[in-house]
N, C-alpha and C positions, 0 to 999 in steps of 0.2 A: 044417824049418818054423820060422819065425820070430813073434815078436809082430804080433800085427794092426797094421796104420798107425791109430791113434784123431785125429781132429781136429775140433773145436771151433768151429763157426758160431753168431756171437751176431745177434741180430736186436733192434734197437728194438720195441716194443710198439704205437706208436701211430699205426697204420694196419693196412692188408690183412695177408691173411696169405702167408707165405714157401713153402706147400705145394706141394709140385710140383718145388721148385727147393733145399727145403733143405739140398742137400751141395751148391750151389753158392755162388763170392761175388758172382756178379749179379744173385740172389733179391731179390726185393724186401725192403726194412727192413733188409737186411745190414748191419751194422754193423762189425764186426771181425771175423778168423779169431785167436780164442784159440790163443797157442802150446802147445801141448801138454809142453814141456819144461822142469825142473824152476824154469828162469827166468821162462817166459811167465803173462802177466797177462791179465784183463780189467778195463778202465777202468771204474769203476762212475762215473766223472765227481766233480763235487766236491758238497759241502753246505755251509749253512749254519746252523748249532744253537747261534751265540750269544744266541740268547733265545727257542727254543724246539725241540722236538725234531725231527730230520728225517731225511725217508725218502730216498736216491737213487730216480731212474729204475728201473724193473722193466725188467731186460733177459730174453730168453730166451736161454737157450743149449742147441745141437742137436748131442749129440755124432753119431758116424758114422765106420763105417768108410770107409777111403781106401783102406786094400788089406790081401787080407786074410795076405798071404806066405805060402802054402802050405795056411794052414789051410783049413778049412773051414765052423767053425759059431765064433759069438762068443755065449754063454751067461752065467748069474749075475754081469750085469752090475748094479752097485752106485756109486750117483752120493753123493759125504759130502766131509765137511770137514775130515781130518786136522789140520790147523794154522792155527792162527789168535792168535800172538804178538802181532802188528801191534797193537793196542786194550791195553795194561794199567790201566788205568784208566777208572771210567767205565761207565754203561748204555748197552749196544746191542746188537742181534740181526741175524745173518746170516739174515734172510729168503728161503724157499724153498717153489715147489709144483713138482711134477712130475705133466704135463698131457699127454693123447695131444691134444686140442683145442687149436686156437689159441683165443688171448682177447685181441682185440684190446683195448688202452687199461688192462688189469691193470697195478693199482697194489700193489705187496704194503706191508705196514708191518710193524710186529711188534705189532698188532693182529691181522692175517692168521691170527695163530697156529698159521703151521707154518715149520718153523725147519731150517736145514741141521745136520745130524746132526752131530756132531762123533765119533761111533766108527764103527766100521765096521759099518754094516747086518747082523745074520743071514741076511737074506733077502734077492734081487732087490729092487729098487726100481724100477728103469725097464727099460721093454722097447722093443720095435719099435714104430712109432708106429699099428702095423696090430693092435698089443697081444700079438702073439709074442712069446717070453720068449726067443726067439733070431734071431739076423742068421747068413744066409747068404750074404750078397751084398756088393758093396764098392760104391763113390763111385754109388749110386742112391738115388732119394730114397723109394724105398719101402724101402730099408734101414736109413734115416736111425733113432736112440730119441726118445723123448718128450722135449717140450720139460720143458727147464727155467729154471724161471722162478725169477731171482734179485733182491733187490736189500739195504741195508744199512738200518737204521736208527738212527742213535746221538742219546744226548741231551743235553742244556746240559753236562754233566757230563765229557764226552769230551774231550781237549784242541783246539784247529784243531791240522792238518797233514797232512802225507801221509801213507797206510797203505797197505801192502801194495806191488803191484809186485813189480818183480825179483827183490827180493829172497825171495820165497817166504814171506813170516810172515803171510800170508793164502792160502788152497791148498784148493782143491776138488781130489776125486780123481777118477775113474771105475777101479774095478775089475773086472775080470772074467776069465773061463774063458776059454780056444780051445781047439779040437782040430782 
């Protein structure tokens, strides 16, 4: 038995919702398939915070198994932030909710007040989007976890330029069990 295939379908917010199609990339609002590998990014796009504070786009992103190699059940799975180098100076907040509901047009800030974990959860965080705390099934959309809803917001104070990328110093994880 091997590790499960996990992979990452991000969706724009601002329209219909992606249900029905979410481990697909023809879904409506699809956006990008985040790489899953220790390289792969998602584009949060760019800001502007020279003369006042600013939010990117709220993306959602839908993990999901792709296959599950042998196993069989995918349990206390755990959606957080290990690393986040990218930003040494400066206020901002890695903005996060995790939602079994679409919400079409969610704007998150760091007003939102709820924020991507930086350690590792004790507990499950996100389940099946049918609210099972386990996946037994692969590339279907009733297998698909709860949306998560990301976006960044830094202030006057943050330098301009690029963050994060390839190079990993910005890094969501998903954790979890198989058997």
């Amino acid at each position: 038995m091997s590790t499960p295939t996990i992979k990452f379908n991000v969706f724009t917010v601002s329209a219909g919702t992606p249900s029905g199609s979410r481990h697909l990339e023809s879904a409506g609002n699809w956006s990008q398939k985040a790489d899953a590998s220790s390289t792969g990014f998602i584009d949060m796009g760019s800001l502007n915070n020279t003369s006042a504070k600013a939010s990117s786009s709220t993306l959602a992103v839908v993990p999901y198994i792709d296959a599950l190699n042998g196993s069989t059940t995918v349990e206390n799975m755990k959606f957080w932030m290990p690393t986040q180098t990218a930003i040494t100076t400066g206020t901002f907040t890695f903005n996060e909710r995790i939602a079994t509901a679409w919400t079409s047009g969610i704007a998150l800030t760091d007003a939102s007040g709820s924020f991507s974990s930086s350690t590792l959860p004790t507990s499950q965080n996100v389940n099946r989007t049918t609210g099972e705390t386990t996946i037994t099934g692969a590339a279907a959309d009733a297998q698909v976890m709860q949306y998560c809803y990301l976006s960044v917001t830094v202030d006057t104070d943050v330098v301009n330029g690029s963050y994060g990328g390839a190079d990993g110093s910005i890094k969501h994880r998903l954790t979890f069990d198989f058997s």
